[in-house]
C-alpha positions as CSV (number, residue, x, y, z in Angstrom):
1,X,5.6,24.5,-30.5
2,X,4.3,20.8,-30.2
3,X,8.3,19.8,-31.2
4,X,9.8,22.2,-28.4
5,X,7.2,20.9,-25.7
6,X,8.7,17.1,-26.4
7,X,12.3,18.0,-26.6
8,X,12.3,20.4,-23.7
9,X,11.3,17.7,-21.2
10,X,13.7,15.3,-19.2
11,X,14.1,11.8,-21.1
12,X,12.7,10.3,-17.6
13,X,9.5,11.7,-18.2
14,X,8.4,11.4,-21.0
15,X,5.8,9.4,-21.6
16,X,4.9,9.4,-17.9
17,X,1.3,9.2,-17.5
18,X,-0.7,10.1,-14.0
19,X,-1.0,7.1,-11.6
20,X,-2.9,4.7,-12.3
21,X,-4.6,4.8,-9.1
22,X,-5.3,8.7,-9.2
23,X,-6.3,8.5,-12.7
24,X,-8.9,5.5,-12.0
25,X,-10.8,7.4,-9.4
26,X,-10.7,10.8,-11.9
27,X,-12.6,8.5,-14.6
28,X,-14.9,6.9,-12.6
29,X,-16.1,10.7,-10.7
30,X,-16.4,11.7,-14.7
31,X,-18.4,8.3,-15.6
32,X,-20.4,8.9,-12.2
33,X,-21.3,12.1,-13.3
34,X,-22.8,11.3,-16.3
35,X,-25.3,9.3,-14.6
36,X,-23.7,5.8,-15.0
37,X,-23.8,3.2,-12.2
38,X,-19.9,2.3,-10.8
39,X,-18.9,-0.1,-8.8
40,X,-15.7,1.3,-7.9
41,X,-13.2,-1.3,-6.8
42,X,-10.2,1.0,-8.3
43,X,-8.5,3.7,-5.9
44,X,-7.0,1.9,-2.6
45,X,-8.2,4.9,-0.1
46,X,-9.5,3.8,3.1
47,X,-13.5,4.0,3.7
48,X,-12.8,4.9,7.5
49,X,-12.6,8.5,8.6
50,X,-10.0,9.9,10.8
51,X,-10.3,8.6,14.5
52,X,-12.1,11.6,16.6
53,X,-9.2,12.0,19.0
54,X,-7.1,12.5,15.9
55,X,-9.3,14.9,14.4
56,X,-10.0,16.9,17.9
57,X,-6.2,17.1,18.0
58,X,-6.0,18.5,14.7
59,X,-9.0,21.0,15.6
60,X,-7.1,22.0,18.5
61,X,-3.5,22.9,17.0
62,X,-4.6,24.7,14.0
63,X,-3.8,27.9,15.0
64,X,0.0,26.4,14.7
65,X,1.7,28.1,11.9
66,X,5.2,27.8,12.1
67,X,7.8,26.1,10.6
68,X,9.0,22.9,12.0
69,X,12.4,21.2,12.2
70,X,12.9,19.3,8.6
71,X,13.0,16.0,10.6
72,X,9.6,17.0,12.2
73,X,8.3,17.4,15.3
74,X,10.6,16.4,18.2
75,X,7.2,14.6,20.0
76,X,5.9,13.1,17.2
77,X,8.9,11.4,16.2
78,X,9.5,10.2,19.9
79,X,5.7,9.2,19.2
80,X,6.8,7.2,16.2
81,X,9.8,5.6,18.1
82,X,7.5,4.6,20.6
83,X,5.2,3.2,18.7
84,X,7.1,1.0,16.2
85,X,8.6,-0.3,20.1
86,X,4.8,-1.1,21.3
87,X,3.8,-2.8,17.8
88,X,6.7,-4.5,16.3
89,X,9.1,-4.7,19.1
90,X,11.8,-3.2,17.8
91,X,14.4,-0.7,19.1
92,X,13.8,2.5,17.9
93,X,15.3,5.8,17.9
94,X,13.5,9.0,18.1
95,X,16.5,10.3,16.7
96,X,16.4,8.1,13.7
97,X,12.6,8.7,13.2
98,X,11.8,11.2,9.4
99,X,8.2,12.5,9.1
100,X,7.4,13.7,5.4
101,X,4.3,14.9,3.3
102,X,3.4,11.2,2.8
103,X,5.4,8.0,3.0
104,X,5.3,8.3,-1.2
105,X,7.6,11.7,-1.0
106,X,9.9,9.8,1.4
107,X,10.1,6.9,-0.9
108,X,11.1,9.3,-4.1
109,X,14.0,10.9,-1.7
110,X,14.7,8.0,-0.7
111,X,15.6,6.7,-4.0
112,X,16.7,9.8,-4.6
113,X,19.4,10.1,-2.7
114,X,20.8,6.0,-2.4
115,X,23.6,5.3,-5.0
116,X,22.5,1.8,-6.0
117,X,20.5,-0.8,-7.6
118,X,16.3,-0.6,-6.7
119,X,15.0,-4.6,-6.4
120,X,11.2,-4.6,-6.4
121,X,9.3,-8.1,-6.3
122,X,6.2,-8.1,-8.6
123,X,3.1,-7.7,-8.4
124,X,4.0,-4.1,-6.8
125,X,2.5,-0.5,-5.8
126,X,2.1,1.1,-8.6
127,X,4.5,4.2,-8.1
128,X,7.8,2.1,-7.0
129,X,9.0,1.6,-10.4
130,X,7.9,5.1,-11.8
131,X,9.6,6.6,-9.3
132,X,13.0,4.7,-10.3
133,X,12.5,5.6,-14.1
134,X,11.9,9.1,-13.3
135,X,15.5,9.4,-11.4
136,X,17.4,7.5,-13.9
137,X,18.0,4.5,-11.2
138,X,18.4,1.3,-12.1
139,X,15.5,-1.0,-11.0
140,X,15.3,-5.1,-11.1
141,X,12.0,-6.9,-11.2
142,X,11.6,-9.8,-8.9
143,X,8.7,-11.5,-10.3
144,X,6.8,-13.5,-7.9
145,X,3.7,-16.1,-8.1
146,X,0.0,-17.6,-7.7
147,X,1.7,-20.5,-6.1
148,X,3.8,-18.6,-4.1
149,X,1.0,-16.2,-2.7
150,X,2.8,-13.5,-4.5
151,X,5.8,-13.6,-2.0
152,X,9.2,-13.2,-3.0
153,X,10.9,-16.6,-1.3
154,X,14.3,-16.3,0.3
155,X,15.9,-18.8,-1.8
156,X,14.7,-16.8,-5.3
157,X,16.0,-13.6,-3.8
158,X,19.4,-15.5,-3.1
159,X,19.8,-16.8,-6.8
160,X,19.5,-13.2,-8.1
161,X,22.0,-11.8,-5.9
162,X,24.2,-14.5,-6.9
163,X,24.7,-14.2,-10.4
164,X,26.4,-10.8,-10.0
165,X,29.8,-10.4,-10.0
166,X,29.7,-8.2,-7.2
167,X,27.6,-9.4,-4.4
168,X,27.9,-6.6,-2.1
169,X,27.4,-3.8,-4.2
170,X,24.5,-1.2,-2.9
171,X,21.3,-2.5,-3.3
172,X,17.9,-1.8,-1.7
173,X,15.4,-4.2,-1.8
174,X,11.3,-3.1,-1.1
175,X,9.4,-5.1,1.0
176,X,5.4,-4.7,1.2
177,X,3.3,-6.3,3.4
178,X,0.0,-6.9,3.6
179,X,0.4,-6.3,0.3
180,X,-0.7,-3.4,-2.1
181,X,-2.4,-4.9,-4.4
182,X,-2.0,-8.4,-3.4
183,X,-3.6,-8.2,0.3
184,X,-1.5,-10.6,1.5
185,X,1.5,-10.4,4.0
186,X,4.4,-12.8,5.0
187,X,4.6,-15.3,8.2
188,X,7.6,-14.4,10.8
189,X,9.1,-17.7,9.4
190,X,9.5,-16.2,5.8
191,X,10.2,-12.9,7.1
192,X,13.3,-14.5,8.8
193,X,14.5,-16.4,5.8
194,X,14.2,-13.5,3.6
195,X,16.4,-11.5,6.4
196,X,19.3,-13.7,6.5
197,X,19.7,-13.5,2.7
198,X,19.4,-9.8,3.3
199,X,22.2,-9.7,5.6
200,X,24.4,-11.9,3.6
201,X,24.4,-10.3,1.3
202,X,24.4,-6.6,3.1
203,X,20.7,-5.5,1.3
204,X,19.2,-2.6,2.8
205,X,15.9,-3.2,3.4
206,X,12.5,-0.8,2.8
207,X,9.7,-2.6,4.6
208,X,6.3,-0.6,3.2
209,X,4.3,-1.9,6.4
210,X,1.8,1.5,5.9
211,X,-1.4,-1.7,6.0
212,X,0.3,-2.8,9.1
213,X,-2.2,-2.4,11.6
214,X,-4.9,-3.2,9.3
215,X,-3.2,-6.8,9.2
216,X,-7.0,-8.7,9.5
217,X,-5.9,-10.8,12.4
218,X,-3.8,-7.8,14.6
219,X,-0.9,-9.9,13.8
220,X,1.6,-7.8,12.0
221,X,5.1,-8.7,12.1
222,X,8.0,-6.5,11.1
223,X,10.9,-8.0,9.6
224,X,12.9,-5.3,11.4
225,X,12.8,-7.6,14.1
226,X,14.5,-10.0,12.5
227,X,17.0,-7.5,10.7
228,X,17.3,-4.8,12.6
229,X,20.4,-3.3,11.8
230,X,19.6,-3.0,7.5
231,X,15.8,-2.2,7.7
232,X,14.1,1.0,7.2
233,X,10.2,0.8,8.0
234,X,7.7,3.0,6.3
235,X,4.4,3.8,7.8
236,X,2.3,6.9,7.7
237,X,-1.5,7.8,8.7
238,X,-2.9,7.0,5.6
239,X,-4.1,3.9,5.9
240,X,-4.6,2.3,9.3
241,X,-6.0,6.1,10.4
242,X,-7.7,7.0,6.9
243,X,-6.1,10.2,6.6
244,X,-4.8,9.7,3.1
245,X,-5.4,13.2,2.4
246,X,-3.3,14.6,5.5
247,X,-0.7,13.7,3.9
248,X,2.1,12.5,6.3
249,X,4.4,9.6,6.1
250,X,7.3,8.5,8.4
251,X,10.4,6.8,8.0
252,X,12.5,5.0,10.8
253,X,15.6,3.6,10.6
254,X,18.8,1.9,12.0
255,X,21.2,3.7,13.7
256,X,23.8,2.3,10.9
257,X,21.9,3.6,8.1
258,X,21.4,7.3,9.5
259,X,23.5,8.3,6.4
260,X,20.5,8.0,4.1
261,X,18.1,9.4,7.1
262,X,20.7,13.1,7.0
263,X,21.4,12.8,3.2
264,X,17.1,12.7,2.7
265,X,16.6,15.4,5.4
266,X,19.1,17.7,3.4
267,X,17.1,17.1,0.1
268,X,13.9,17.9,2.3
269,X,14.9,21.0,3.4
270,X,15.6,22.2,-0.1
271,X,12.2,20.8,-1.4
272,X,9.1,20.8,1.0
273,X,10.6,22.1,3.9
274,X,8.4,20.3,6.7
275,X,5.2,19.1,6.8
276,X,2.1,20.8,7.7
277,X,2.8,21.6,11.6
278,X,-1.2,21.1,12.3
279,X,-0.7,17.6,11.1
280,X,2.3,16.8,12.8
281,X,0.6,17.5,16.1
282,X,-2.2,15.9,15.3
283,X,-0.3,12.7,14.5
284,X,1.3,12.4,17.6
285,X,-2.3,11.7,19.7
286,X,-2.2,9.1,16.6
287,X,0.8,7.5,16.9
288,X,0.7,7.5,20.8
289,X,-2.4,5.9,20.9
290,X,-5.1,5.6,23.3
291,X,-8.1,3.1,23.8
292,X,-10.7,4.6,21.2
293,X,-8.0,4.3,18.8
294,X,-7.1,0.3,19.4
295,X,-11.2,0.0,19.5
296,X,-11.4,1.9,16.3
297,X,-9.0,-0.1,14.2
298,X,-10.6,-3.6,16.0
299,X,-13.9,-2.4,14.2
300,X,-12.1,-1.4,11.1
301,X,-9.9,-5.1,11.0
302,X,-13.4,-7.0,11.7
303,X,-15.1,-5.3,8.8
304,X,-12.5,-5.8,6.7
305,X,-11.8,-9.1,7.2
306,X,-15.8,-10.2,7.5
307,X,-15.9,-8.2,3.8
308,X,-12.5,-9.7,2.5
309,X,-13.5,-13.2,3.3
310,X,-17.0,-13.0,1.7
311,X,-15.6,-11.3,-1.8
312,X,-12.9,-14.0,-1.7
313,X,-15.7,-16.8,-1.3
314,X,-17.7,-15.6,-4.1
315,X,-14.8,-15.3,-6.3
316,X,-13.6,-18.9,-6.0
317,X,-16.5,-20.0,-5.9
318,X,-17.1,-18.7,-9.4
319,X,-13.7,-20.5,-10.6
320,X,-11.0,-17.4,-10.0
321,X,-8.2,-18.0,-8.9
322,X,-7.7,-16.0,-5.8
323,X,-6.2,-16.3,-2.2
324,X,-8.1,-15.1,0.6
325,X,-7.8,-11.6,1.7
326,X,-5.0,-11.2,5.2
327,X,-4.4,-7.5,4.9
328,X,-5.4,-4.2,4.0
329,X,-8.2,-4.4,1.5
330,X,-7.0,-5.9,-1.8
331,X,-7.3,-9.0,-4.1
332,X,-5.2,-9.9,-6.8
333,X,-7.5,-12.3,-8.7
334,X,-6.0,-14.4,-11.3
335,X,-8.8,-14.4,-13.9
336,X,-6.8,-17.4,-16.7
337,X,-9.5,-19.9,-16.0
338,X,-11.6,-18.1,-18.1
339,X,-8.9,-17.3,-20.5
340,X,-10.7,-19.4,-23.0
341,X,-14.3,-17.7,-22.9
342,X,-12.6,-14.2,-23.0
343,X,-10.4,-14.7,-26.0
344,X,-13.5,-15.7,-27.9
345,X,-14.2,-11.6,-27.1
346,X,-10.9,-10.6,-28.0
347,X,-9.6,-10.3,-24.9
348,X,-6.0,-11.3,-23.9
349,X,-4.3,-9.2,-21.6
350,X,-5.3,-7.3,-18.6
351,X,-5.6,-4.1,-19.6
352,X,-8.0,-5.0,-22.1
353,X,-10.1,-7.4,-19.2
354,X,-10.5,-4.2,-17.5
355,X,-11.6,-1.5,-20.1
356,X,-13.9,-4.2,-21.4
357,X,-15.6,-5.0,-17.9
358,X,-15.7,-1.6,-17.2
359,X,-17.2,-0.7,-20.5
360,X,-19.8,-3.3,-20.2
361,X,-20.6,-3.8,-16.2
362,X,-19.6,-0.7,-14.6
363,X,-17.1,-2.7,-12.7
364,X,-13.5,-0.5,-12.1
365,X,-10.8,-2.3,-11.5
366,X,-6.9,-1.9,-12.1
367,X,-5.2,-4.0,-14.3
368,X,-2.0,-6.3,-13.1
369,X,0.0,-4.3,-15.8
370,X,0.3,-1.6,-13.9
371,X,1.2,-3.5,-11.1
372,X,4.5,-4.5,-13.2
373,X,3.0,-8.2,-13.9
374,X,3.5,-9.2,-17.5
375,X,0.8,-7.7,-20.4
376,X,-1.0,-11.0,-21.3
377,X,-1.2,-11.8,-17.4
378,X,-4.9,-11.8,-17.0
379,X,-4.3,-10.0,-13.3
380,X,-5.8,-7.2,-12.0
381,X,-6.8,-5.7,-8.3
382,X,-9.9,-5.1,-6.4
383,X,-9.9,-2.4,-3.5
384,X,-13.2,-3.5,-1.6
385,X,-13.5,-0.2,-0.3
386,X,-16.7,1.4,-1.8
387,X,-19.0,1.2,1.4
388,X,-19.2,3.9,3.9
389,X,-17.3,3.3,6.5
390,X,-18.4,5.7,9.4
391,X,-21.8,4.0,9.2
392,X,-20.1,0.6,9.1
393,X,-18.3,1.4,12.1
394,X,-21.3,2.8,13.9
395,X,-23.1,-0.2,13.3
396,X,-20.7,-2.6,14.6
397,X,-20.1,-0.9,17.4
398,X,-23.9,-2.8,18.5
399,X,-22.1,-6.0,18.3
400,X,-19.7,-7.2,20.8
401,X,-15.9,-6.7,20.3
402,X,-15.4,-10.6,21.1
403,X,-18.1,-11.9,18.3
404,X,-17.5,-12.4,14.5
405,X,-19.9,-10.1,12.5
406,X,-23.0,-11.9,10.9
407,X,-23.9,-12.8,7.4
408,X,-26.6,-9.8,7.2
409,X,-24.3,-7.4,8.8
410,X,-22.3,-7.1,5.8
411,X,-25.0,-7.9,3.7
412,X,-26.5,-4.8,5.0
413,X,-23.4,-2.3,5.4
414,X,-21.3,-3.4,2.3
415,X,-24.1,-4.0,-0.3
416,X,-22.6,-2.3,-3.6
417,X,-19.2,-3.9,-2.9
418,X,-21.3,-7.6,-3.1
419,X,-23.4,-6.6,-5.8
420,X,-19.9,-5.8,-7.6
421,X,-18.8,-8.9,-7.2
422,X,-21.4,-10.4,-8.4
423,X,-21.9,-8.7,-11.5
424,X,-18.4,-9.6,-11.9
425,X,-18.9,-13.2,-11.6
426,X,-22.0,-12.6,-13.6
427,X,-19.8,-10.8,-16.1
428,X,-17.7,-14.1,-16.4
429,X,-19.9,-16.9,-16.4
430,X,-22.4,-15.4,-18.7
């Protein structure tokens, strides 16, 4: 029986463990339930709830049960086009707008369906590459950085396409930023270098901006600006409206690459059909916007940032190696300072760092492994998400928009995620 299960599954798959981020947070519920103390710095789900107006919406159209167009809702993709205009300036098409069950589904069909070579800079989400292996396609690591801030430069993405014989054959290369896991994101200077390589060479371009609008400063730039005509941007209301578990993505793309946008849509309507029509109406009050919404994700930039910047302190503080927070809510600390002191335990690659520390502290983390960074990399990521955020939110909203949150607010509202840190530090000074 054991030999029939093995042989009766696709090659692709075998092997093929759960995410790494799903399976983090089911180990830490089963550690949490037998009474030990985690610090949970493992699954990257935001802390925020869902903005009311969002919710209300929701409330309000769930007596919608029918089936909706594959593409999705006519408004809410005008409510997409409309709002990559507003935030990154760009032209787009309502017509050229695809909503999905998550911007993870769209990324599988994408791949799915493009005839071509995958490029994926390193350290990356953790599902780009599995994704790849499970259809068979052919994927090539860009590996990036400390120095570099874990970018991928334009001139190192230029050298790789130029050792092939041929230079314009299909490629797709995936663009994050801020970065999961790296929480970092790219200046409009390095955003137009990395475009002009891209359209020398004809890449088609996947920009992940889903941490967009939780860019810490409200200063996201898309490199579809700068590349209009061979980027596809990815966005969703998982992050930046904290509805993870809603499950909607979008995609939006040029008019010259609606190919890919029909040939996904006719997958989709063979698959999942549409998304969840109570969704898709409540997403369009998110995408279109409104004042409590801009207020909302002010609050939720300023507490993460305020958090971000006081992890980061401690940590370099302590000797890691680690660039400040810009985005979203990850590190990527580089722990080899201490490379010396941890061999002496019999620890030498990241996976290991992170069993051990959780083991012994309590302290969850994700090893840089699973981020595609080399095994003996001593790498891993921190989500600072394990504060409530509702009550965060409600307590900033008692201190001016205009004014930087104190010291004791996030002493006060984010006290496990410091205490983390610290035993972290503790962990590796000790």
């Amino acid at each position: 029986m054991t030999l029939q299960k093995h042989v009766s599954l696709n090659i692709n798959v075998r092997g093929l463990g759960e995410s790494p981020t799903l399976a983090i947070n089911e180990r830490i519920k089963l550690l949490q339930s037998q009474g030990k103390k985690i610090y949970n710095f493992g699954l990257g789900q935001s802390p925020f709830p869902v903005p009311a107006p969002v919710v209300e919406a929701l409330r309000l159209h769930a007596h919608e049960k029918e089936y909706l167009p594959v593409k999705g809702l006519p408004s809410l993709r005008e409510a997409v086009a409309g709002f990559h205009q507003q935030k990154d300036l760009v032209e787009a098409n309502p017509d050229c707008v695809l909503v999905g069950p998550g911007s993870k589904e769209l990324m599988f069909l994408l791949q799915l369906v493009f005839y071509g070579e995958i490029i994926v800079p390193t350290p990356c989400w953790v599902s780009y590459v599995p994704q790849a292996q499970i259809l068979g396609k052919r994927v090539r690591l860009l590996h990036t950085s400390f120095e570099d801030k874990w970018h991928i430069r334009a001139d190192r993405l230029s050298q790789l396409l130029e050792g092939e014989q041929d230079l314009y054959r299909p490629r797709l290369l995936v663009l994050n930023y801020p970065g999961n896991p790296d929480g970092l994101t790219y200046t409009s200077n390095e955003l137009k270098e990395i475009a002009k390589v891209a359209r020398d060479y004809e890449l088609i371009l996947l920009s992940d901006e889903i941490y967009g609008q939780i860019h810490h400063k409200g200063d996201h730039v898309s490199v579809a600006r700068f590349y209009p005509e061979g980027t596809i941007i990815s966005s969703g209301l998982s992050k930046w409206c904290g509805a993870g578990g809603w499950r909607l993505g979008t995609f939006t793309f040029p008019r010259s690459q609606e190919w890919l946008m029909e040939a996904m849509a006719s997958v989709a309507s063979e698959t999942y059909t549409s998304v969840s029509a109570p969704i898709q109406y409540a997403a369009v009050e998110a995408f279109r916007g409104s004042m409590a919404i801009e207020r909302y994700l002010w609050q939720a930039r300023r507490i993460l940032s305020t958090l971000g910047q006081k992890c980061y302190r401690m940590l370099a503080d302590a000797g890691v190696r680690i660039h400040a927070p810009e985005g979203a809510f990850y590190m990527f600390p580089d722990f080899s300072p201490f490379a010396e002191g941890l061999a002496r335990k019999n620890i030498k690659d990241s996976p290991t760092f992170c069993e051990r520390l959780l083991q012994e502290t309590g302290v969850a983390m994700l090893p840089g492994l699973v981020f595609e960074r080399p095994y003996e990399e001593l790498t891993a990521r921190i989500s600072y998400i394990n504060f409530a955020g509702a009550k965060s939110l409600a307590a900033g909203e008692t201190i001016a928009l205009h004014n930087d949150l104190p010291e004791e607010f996030i002493q006060s509202q984010c006290g496990e995620t410091l205490e983390g840190i610290q035993t972290l530090v503790d962990w590796l000074t000790g």
